[in-house]
C-alpha positions in Angstrom: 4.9 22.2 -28.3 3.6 18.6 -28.0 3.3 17.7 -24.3 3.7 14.3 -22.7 1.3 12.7 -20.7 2.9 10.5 -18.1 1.9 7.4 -16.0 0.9 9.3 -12.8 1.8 7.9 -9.4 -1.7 7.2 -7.8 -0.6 6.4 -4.5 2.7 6.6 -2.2 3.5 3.1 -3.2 3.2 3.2 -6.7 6.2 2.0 -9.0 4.3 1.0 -11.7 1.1 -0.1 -12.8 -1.3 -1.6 -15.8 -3.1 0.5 -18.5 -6.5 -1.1 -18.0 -8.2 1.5 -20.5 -8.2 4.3 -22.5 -11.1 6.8 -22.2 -10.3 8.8 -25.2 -8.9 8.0 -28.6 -6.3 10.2 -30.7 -8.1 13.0 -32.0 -10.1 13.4 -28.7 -10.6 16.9 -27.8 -10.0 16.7 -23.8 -10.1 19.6 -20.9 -8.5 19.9 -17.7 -10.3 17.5 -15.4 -11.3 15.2 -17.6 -11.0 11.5 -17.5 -8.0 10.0 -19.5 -7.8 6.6 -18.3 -8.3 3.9 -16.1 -4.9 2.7 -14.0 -4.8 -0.6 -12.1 -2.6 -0.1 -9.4 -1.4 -2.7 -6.9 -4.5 -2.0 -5.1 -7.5 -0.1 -7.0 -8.4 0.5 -10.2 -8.9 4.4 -10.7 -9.2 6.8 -12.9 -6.6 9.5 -14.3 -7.2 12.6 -15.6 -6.4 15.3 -17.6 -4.4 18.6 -16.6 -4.0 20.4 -19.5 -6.2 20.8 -22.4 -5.2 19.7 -26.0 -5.9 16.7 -28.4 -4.6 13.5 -27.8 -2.1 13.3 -30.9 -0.6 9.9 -30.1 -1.4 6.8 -27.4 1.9 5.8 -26.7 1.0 3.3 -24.8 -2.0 0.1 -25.2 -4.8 -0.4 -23.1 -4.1 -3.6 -21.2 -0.5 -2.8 -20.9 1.2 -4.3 -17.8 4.1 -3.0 -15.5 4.4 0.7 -17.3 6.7 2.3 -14.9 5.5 5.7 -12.9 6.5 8.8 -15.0 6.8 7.2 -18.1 5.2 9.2 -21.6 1.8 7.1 -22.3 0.3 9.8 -24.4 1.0 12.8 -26.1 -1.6 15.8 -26.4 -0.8 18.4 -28.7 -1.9 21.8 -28.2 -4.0 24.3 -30.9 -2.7 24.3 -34.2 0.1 21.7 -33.7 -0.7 18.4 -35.4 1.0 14.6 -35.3 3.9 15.5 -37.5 4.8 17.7 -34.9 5.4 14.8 -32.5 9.0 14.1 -32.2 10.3 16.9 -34.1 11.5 18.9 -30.8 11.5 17.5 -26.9 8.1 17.6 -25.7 7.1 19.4 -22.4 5.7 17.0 -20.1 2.0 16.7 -18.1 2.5 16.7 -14.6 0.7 14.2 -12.8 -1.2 15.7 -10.1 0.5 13.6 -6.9 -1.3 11.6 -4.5 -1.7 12.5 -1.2 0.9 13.3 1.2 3.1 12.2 -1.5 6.2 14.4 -3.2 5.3 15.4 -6.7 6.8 13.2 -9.2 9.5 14.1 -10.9 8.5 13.9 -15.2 10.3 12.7 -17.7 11.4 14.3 -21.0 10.6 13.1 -24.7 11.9 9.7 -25.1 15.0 8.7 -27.0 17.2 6.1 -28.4 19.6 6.0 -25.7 18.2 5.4 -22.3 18.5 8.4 -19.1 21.1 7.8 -17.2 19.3 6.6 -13.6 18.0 9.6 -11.3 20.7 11.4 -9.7 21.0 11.9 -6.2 21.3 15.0 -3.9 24.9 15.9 -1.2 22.5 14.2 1.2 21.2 11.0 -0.2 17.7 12.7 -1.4 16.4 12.2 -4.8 17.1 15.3 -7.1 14.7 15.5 -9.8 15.5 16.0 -13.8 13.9 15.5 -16.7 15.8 12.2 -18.6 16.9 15.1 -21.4 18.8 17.1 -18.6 20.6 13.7 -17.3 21.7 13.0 -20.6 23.1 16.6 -21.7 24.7 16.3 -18.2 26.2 12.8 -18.5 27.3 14.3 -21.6 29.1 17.7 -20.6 30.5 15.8 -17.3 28.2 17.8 -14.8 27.5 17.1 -11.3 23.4 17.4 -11.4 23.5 17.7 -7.7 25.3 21.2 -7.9 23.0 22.5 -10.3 19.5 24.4 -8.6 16.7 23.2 -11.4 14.2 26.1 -12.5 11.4 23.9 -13.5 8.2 23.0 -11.5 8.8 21.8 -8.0 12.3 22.5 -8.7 13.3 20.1 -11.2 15.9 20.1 -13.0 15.6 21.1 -17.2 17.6 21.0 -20.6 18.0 24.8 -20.1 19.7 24.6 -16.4 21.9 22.0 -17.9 23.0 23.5 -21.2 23.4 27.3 -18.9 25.5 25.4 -16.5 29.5 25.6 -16.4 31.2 22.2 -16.9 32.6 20.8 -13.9 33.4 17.2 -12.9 30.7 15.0 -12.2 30.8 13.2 -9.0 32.5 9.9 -9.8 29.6 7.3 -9.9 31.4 5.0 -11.6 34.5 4.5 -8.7 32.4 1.9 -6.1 32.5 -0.5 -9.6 35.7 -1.8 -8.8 34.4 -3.2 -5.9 31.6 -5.2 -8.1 33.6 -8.5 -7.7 33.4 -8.4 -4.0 29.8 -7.4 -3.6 28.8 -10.5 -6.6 29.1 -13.0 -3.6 27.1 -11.7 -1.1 24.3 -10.7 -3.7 24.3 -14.6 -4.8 24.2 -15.5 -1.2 21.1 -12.8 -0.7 19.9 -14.8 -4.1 20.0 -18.3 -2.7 18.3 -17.3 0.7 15.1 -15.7 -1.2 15.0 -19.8 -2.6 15.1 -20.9 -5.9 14.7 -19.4 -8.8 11.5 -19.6 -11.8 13.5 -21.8 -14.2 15.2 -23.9 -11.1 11.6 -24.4 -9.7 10.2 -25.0 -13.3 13.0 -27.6 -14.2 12.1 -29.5 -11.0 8.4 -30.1 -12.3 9.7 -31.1 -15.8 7.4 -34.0 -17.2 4.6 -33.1 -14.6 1.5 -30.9 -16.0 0.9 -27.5 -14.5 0.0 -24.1 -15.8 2.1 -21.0 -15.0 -0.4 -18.1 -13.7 1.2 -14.7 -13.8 1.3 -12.7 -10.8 -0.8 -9.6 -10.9 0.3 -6.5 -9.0 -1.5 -7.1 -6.0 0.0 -10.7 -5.6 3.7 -9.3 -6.4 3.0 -6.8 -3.8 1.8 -8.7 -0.7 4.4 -11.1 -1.6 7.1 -8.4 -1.6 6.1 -6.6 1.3 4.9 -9.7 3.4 8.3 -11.3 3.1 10.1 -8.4 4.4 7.6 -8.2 7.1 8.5 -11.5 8.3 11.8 -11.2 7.7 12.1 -7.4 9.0 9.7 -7.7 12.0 10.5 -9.5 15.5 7.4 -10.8 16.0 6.3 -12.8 19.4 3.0 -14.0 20.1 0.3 -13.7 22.7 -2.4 -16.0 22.7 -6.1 -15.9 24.9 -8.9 -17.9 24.6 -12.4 -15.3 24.7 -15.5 -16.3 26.0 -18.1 -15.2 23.9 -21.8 -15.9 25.6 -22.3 -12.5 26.9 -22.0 -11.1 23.8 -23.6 -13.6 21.9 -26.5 -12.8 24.1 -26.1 -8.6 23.8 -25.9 -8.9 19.6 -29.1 -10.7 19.9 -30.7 -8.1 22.2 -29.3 -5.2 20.0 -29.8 -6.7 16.6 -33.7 -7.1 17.5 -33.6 -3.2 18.9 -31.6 -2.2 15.7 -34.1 -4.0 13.0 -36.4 -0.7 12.2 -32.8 0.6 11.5 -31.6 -1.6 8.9 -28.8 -2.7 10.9 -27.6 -5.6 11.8 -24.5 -5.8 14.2 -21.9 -8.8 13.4 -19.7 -10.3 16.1 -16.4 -8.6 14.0 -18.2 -5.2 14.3 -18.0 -6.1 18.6 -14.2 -7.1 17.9 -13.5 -3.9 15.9 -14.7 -1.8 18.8 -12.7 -3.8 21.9 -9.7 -3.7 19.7 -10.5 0.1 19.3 -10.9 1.2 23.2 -8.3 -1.5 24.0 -5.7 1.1 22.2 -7.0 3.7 24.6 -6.7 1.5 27.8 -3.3 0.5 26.7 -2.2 3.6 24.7 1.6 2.9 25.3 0.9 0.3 22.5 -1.1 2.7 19.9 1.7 3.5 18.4 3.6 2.4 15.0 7.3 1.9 14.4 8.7 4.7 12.2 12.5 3.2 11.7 14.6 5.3 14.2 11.9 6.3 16.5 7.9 5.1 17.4 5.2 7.1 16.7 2.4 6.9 19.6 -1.0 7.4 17.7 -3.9 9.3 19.9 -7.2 7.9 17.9 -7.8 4.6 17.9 -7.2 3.7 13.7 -7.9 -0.1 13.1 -7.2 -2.1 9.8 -9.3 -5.0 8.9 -8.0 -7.6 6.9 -10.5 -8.1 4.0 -10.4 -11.1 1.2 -10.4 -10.4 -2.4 -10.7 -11.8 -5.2 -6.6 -12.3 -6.0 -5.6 -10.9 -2.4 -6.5 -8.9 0.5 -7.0 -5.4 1.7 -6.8 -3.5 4.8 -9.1 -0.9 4.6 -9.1 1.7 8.3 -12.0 3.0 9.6 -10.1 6.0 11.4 -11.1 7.0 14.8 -12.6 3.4 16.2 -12.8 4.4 19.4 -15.3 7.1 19.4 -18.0 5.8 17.0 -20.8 3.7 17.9 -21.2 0.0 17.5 -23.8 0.7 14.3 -21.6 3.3 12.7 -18.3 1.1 12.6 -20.8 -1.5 11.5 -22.4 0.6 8.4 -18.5 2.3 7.4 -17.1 -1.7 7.6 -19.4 -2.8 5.4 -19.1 0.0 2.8 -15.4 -0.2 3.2 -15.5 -4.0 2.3 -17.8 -3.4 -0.4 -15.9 -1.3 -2.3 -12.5 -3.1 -1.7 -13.9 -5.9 -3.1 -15.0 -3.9 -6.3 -11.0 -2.1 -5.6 -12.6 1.2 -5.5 -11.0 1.9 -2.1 -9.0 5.3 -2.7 -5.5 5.2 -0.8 -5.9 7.3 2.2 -8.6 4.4 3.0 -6.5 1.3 2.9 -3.1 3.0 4.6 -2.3 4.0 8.0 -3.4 2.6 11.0 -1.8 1.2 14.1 -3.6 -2.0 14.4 -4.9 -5.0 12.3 -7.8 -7.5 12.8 -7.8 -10.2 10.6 -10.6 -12.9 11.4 -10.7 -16.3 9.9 -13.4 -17.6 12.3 -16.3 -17.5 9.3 -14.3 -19.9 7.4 -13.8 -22.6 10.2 -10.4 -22.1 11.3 -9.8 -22.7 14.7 -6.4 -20.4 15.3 -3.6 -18.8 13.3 -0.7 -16.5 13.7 -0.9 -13.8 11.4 2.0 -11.8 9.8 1.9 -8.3 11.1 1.9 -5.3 8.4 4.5 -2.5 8.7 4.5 -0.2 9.9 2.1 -1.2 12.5 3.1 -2.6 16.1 0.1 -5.4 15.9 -2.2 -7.6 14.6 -5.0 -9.6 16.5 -5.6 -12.8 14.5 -9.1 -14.1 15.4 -10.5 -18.2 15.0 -14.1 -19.4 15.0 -16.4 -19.4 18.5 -17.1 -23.1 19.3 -18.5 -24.7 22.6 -16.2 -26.1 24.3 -16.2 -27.7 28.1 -14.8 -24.4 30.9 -14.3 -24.5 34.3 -16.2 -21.7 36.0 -15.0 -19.3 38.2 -16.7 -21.1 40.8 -14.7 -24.2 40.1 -17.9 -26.1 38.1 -17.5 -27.1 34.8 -19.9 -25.8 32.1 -20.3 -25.0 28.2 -19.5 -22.0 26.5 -18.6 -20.5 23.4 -15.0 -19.4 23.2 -13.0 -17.8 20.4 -9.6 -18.6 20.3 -7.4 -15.3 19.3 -3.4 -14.8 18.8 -2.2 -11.0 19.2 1.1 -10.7 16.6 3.5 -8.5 18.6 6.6 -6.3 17.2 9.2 -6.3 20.2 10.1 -3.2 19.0 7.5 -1.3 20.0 5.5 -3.6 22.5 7.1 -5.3 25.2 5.9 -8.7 26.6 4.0 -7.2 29.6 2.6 -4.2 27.2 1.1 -7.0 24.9 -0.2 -9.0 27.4 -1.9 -5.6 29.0 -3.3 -5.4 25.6 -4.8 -8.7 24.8 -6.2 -8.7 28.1 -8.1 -5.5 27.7 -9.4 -7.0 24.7 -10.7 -10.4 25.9 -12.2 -7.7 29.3 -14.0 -5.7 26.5 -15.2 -8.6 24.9 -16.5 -11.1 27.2 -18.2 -7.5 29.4 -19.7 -6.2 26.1 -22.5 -3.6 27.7 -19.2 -1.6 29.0 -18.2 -0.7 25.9 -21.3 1.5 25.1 -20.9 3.1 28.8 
């Protein structure tokens, strides 16, 4: 029987993604493990491959295809002896794609058809119950409730023959909450109004002006989507301390002249990294991330650093901040940022953390506030060292270099005092930079 490759779900996130290429072509011979395609998610480009073996009997869908949806048929690999004119003669089985990690398998989909699946069904308790589309259908058709039927397929899901086996009962009435439709239409144009205007509103405003539309990619739809609930979501406060930097200035050099033989050369981020990193240990009340009903207080120090892209940003980890040396946060950052840039980072090294660094200071600006990233409780937003006129602790006035740097809070999980506490330890680290090597 033909079997159905789907669009595999290559990270938690995923919803959909683009088709960048095609590996193989129909006729293709292919193995287990081997590379299918390449798949542009919001974040990477990687590559997908094979589970079964077979020959690839039909490419459903293009290479450059945009927004194909998670689980839906892209290909169809037929197995020995079978041949195209076997496609679509019966349901096909489907390929499951092998999940990505610490993610549910995906529930697959079932040959396509004219009429479209009714939408996934849910479970007594609000969790998603997984069916193949063929199994909603023959259910929507018989009236079953798909949440009273146990599915014998792989990871439990739901198949034609659990449906067609089942006794007909009344399906749980999903169509009662649409006499209520009227009532919920003005609140859902009142949610329509606050997101602002709409594409053809803002495009009838520039009428007679020239301008060229540029499509959002992935990446941009996503920071947009998920920035905007950040803001909206997140009770930020702010915390703000100007860092004195001619100590450390005066260390880098030391250690950058020791560290030559080695290849390595320290930058001033690499010294943030690591304050930011034992900081979390001197404060560790404010490790900790918010986890909707409950915080989660984090024992390593995990650190995010914002990093620019070509058509966004990432925020790559390096895991475990606080116990690695100055040189080895230094060498893993700039791998990290290397790849990102090339969006070869896989997603276990872009997601998690507890903390964010994003530093603006190389391109001139002075200060910012940055917009913290769920579901982390901070992010320290760092400007440019420039001498300015201090008065000493002596009472004299003198020179120095100071950074300016704004720590973006979320009251949830960090109290006023416990962010100040914070910042503080990070301006101590900083401006007494031999202590963090003791």
């Amino acid at each position: 029987m033909p079997t159905e490759i789907l669009m595999p779900a290559l990270s938690p996130t995923m919803e959909e993604g683009t088709l960048a290429k095609w590996l193989v072509k129909e006729g293709d011979t292919v193995n287990s493990g081997d590379l299918l395609a390449e798949i542009e998610t919001d974040k990477a480009t990687m590559e997908f491959e094979a589970v079964d073996e077979g020959v690839v009997g039909k490419i459903l869908v293009p290479e450059g295809s945009e927004g194909v949806k998670v689980n839906s048929p892209i290909a169809v690999l037929l197995e020995d002896g079978e041949s195209a004119d076997d496609i679509g003669a019966a349901p096909a089985k489907t390929q499951d794609a092998a999940p990505a990690a610490d993610e549910a398998p995906a529930p697959a989909a079932a040959a396509a058809a004219a009429t479209p699946a009714p939408a996934a069904p849910k479970s007594s308790d609000g969790s998603r119950l997984f069916a193949t589309p063929l199994a909603r259908r023959i259910a929507a058709d018989k009236g079953l409730d798909l949440s009273a039927i146990k599915g014998s397929g792989p990871h439990g899901r739901i198949i034609k023959a659990d449906v067609e086996n089942a006794t007909a009962q009344p399906a749980a009435a999903a169509s009662a909450p649409a006499a209520d439709a009227p009532k919920a239409a003005a609140p859902a144009a009142g949610a329509a109004m606050a997101q602002g205007p709409t594409t053809d509103q803002v495009i009838a405003m520039y009428q007679g002006r020239d301008f060229e539309e540029v499509k959002l990619d992935g990446m941009r739809k996503t920071i947009a989507a998920r920035l905007t609930e950040a803001k909206q979501s997140v009770p930020h406060f702010y915390l703000r301390r100007d860092i004195e930097l001619d100590a450390l200035l005066a260390f880098r050099g030391q250690l950058n002249k020791n560290l030559e033989g080695r290849g390595v050369k320290l930058s001033v981020n690499d010294f943030i990294i690591k304050a930011c990193a034992l900081a979390l240990q001197q404060v560790p009340e404010a490790n900790a991330v918010w986890a909707g009903d409950r915080t989660l207080q984090m024992t390593s120090s995990d650190v995010a650093v914002a990093v620019a892209i070509e058509g966004g940003l990432f925020t790559p980890v390096l895991q475990d901040a606080d116990q690695k040396s100055l040189s080895a946060l230094s060498t893993q950052m700039k791998d990290l940022a290397a790849r990102a840039r090339d969006r070869k980072l896989a997603p276990n090294e872009y997601q998690g953390g507890s903390f964010a660094i994003s530093n603006l200071g190389m391109f001139g600006i002075d200060n910012f506030d940055a917009i913290i990233n769920p579901p982390h409780a901070a992010i320290l937003a760092v400007g440019a060292g420039a001498k300015k006129p201090v008065v000493g602790a002596d009472g004299e006035l003198k020179v120095a270099t100071v950074m300016s740097t704004t720590l973006s809070v979320d009251h949830r999980v960090i109290d006023g005092a416990m962010g100040a506490n914070l910042l503080n330890a990070i301006k101590d680290n900083l401006e007494n930079p031999m202590g963090m090597l003791a």
